[in-house]
N, C-alpha and C positions, 0 to 999 in steps of 0.2 A: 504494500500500500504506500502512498506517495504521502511521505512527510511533511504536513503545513504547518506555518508557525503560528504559535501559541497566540499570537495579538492576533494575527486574521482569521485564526477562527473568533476569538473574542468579539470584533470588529463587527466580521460576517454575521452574524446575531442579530436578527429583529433588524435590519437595516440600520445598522449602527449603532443600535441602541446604548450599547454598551459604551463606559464613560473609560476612558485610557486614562493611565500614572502619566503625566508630563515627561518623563526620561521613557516611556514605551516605545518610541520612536526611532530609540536607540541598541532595542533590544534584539539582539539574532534569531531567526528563527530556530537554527537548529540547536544553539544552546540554550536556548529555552524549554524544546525537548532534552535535551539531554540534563538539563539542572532535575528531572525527576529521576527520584535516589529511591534506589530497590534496597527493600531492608525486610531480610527473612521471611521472602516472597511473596512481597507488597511493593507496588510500584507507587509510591506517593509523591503525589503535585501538589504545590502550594497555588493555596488560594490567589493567590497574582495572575496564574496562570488559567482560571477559569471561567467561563462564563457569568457576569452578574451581572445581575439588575437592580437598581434602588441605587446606584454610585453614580450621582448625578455628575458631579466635579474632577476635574483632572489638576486642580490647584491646590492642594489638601496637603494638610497638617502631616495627617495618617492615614497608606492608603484607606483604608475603610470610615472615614470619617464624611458624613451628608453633607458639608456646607465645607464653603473653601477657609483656608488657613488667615486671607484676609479678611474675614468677618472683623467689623470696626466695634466702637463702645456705643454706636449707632443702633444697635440690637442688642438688645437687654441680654443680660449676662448666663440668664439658664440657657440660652439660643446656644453662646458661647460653649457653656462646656457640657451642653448636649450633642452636639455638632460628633460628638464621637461614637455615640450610640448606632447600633445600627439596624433602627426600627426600619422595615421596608425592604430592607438588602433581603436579594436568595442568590443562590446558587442556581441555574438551571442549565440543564445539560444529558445528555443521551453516553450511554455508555453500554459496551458488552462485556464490561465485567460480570463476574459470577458473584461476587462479594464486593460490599462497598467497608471501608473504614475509615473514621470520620474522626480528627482532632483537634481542641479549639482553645486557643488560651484565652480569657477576657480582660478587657479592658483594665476594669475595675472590680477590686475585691469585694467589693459588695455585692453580694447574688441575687439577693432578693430584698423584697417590701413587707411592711405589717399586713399589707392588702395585695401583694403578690407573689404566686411563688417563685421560687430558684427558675423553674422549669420557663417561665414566661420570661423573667427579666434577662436571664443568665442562658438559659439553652436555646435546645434548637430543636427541626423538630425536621421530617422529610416525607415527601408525597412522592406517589408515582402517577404516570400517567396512564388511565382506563384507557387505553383505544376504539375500543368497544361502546363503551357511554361515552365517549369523550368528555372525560372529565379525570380532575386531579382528585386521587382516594390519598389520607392520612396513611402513614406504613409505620415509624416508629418517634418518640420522642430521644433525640441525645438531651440526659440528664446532667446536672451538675453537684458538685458539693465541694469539689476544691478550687481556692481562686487561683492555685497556680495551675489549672488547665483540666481539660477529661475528656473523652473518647466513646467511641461508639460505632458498634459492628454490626452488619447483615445481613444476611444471604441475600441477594439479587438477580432477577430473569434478565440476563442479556437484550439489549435492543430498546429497556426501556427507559423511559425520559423521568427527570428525576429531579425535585426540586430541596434544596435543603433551606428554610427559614432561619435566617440567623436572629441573634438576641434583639429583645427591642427595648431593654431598660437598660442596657451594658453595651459595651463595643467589643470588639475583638481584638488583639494583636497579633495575632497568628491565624492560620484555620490550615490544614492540609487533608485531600483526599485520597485514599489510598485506594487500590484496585487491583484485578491481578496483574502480574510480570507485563504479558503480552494484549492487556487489553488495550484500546480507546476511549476518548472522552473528547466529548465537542459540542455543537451548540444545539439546541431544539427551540426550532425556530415558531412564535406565535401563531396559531389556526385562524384567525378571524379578522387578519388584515391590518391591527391598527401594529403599529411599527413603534410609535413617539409613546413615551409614559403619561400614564392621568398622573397629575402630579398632587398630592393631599398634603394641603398645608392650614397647621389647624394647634391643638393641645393638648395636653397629657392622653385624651379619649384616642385622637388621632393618634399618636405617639405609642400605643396599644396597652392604655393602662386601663380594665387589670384582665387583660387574657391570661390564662392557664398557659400556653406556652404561644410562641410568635406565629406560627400557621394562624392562631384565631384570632388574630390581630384584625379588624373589621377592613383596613388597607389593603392587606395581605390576602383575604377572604374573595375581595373585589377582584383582585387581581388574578385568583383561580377561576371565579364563577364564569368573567368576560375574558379571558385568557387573553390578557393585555398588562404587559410592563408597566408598574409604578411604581413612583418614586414616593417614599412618606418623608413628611418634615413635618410630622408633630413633634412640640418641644411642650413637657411637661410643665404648666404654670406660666408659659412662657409665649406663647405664641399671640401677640398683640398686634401685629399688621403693621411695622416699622416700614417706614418708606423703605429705609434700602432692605429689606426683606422681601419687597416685591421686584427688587433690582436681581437679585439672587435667583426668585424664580423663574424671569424672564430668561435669564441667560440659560433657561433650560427648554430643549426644543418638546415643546408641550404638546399632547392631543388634547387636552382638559387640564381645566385646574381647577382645584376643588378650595375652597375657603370656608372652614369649621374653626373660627377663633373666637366666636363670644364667651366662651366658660370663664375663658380669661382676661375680661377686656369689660370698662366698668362706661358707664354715660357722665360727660360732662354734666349735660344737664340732671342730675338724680344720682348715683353714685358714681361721686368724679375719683378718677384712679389715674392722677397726671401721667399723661405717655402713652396710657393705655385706653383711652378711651374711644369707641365705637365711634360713637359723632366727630370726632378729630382724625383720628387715625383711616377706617373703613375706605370712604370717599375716595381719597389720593390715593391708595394703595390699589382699587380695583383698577381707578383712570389711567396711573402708570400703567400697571400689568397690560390694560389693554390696547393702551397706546405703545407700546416697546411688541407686545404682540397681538399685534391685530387678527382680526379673525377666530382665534380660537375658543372653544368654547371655555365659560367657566361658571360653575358650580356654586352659587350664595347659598349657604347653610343659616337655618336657625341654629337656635343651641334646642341642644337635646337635652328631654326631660323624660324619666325613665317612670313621674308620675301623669306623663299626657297636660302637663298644666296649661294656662293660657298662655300667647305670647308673652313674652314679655318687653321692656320700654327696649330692649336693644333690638330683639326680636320685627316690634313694629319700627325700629329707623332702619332695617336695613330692608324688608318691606317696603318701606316709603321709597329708599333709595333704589332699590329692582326695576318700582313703577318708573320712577324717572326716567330712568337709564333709557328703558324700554321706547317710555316717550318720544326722549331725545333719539331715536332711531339703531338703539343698540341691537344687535342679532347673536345669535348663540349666548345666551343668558338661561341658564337655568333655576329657578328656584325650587330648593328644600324646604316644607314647611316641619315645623317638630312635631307635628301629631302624624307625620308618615314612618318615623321613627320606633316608635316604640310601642308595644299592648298595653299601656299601662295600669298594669297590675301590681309591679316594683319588683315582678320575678329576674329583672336583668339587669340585676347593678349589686355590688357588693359592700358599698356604704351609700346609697341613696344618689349618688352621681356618677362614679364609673361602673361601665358596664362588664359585669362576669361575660362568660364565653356565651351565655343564651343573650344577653344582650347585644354584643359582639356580630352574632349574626343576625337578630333584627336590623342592629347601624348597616353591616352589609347588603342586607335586600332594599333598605331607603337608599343610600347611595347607590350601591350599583343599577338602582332603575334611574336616580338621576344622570349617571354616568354615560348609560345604554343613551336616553334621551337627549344628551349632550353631543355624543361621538353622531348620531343619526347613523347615516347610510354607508359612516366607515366603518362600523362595524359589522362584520360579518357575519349570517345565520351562525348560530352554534351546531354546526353537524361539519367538524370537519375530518377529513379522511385517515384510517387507521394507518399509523408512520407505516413507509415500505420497511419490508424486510430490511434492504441494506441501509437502514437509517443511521445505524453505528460504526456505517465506512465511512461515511462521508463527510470531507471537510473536517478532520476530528485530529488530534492529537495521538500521536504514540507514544 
């Protein structure tokens, strides 16, 4: 089989999806295959060398880090040292290994929350792909308990596609996947046409707080249901609509972009939270986004209430501001209302505001119909055809 290098298959993925390290460009192809190190008949590749998605930036601190290394004091300081986390990021990739082996050291010794576990904040978690239903089935969680790193092994059918969720309250410093001696690995490209990422920029909820582990992350969920690349930028506590945060998203080549930040963001008029407020902030931040990229659709969310409550005062100004837009002759605009959200019963939340994994996948089916109705006619029926046979020849890594 004909040896391609490590970046172009990267590259070749979802039409570029994939975000390149700034030195990639520099990188050989063939010692990039050959830097994978067989150890007691395991052939393992580092994470540099694999297919992902959710790694919007090529300017970064660490390769795995969601926002670039020059983020200013422009954007409030959780932005800052969440930018490491890596809610959103997978792995996605076809391989005809027999065995997969998976090892991941974390960012940050901290594993878990009073209200999340190890498993969510800290692990990971891996799907495969049904060809048959076309759709992504759950296969195992990698657990965690030590912060100097952990692992995770298992059996695998050759040929098929494979996605691993990485952490969404921690980041990574390392990740390597192991495989047999003489197998492949290389990209499994999206069924349903869209190429660019929905991009979900939003709060702790966004940000996948409190899924059980990152697959139920309600982003992450989106992104199997419509098998479509996104990128998450929920920052816990943190995501207030900062002008240059909208600078940030624009330099990402978007199919959708999704805005879920009132949790975090108070009314001048009524509770004033300077810097953070709806009525100040919102306005400029949607106008940039749409003036730096014109056309695209985007996504105005209420806030979500897991008791069904009435609007509320942010709820109605960014309503007022919808209608406007609309007025003024804006297209592709989509509105979320918060009674599309949730049964409100309180069965989907774990302290009365974030959503456990039953809630996780109500945010999922609200957004993803908003999403569906934003992307229109690029997105493609859900029936797409079972990978060929030779899907683990091609374009793939030895």
């Amino acid at each position: 089989m004909k040896k391609v290098s490590v970046l172009a298959g990267i590259v070749a993925l979802a039409g570029g999806v994939w975000a390149q390290a700034p030195e990639a460009a520099k990188w050989d192809p063939a010692m990039a295959v050959e830097k994978a190190v067989v150890t007691n008949g395991v052939k393992w590749i580092d994470g540099r060398y694999l297919p992902i998605e959710g790694r919007a930036f090529n300017d970064v601190e660490h390769y795995y880090d969601r926002l670039p290394a020059g983020v200013t004091t422009n954007v409030n300081g959780g932005v800052r040292g969440m930018k490491h986390h890596t809610s959103g990021m997978i792995f996605r990739f076809v391989t005809d290994s027999k065995r997969l082996h998976i090892k991941w050291t974390p960012y940050a010794r901290g594993l878990s929350m009073d209200h999340m576990p190890a498993t969510g904040v800290s692990g990971l978690d891996i799907y495969r792909w049904d060809a048959a239903r076309a759709r992504w089935l759950y296969v195992k969680t990698g657990r965690i308990t030590n912060p100097d790193g952990a692992a995770c092994d298992l059996a695998w059918t050759p040929g098929t596609p494979c996605i691993v969720n990485l952490p969404l309250y921690n980041g990574i410093r390392s990740f390597a996947l192991g495989i047999d001696p003489a197998a492949t690995v290389g990209p499994f490209p999206h069924t349903r046409g869209v190429e660019k990422p929905v991009v979900f920029y939003g709060t702790s909820i966004t940000h996948g707080g409190c899924a059980s582990r990152p697959g139920l992350g309600f982003v992450n969920i989106v992104g199997r249901d419509l098998d479509v690349p996104v990128v998450g930028l929920g920052f816990s506590g943190s995501g207030v609509m900062e002008l240059e945060m909208s600078e940030h998203l624009a330099r990402i080549d978007a199919s959708c972009y999704v805005l879920d930040c009132l949790w975090n963001m108070g009314m001048k008029r009524g509770h004033d939270v300077p810097g953070r407020n709806v009525d100040e902030n919102y306005e400029p931040f949607i106008r940039n986004l749409r003036a730096k990229r014109p056309g695209v659709p985007i996504v105005m969310a209420e806030q979500c209430d897991v008791f069904m409550g009435a609007p509320n005062a942010k709820d109605r100004y960014i309503r007022a501001l919808y209608e406007k837009l609309v007025a003024e002759g804006w297209t592709n605009l989509v509105y979320l209302p918060k009674d599309k959200m949730f049964t409100g019963d309180g069965e989907g939340t774990v302290d009365g505001c974030h959503p456990n994994d039953l809630g996780m996948r109500s945010l999922a089916d609200a957004f993803g119909a908003a999403v569906k109705a934003a992307l229109g006619g690029a997105l493609c029926p859900a029936a797409p055809p079972r990978p060929a046979p030779e899907a683990a020849g091609r374009d793939l890594v030895r």
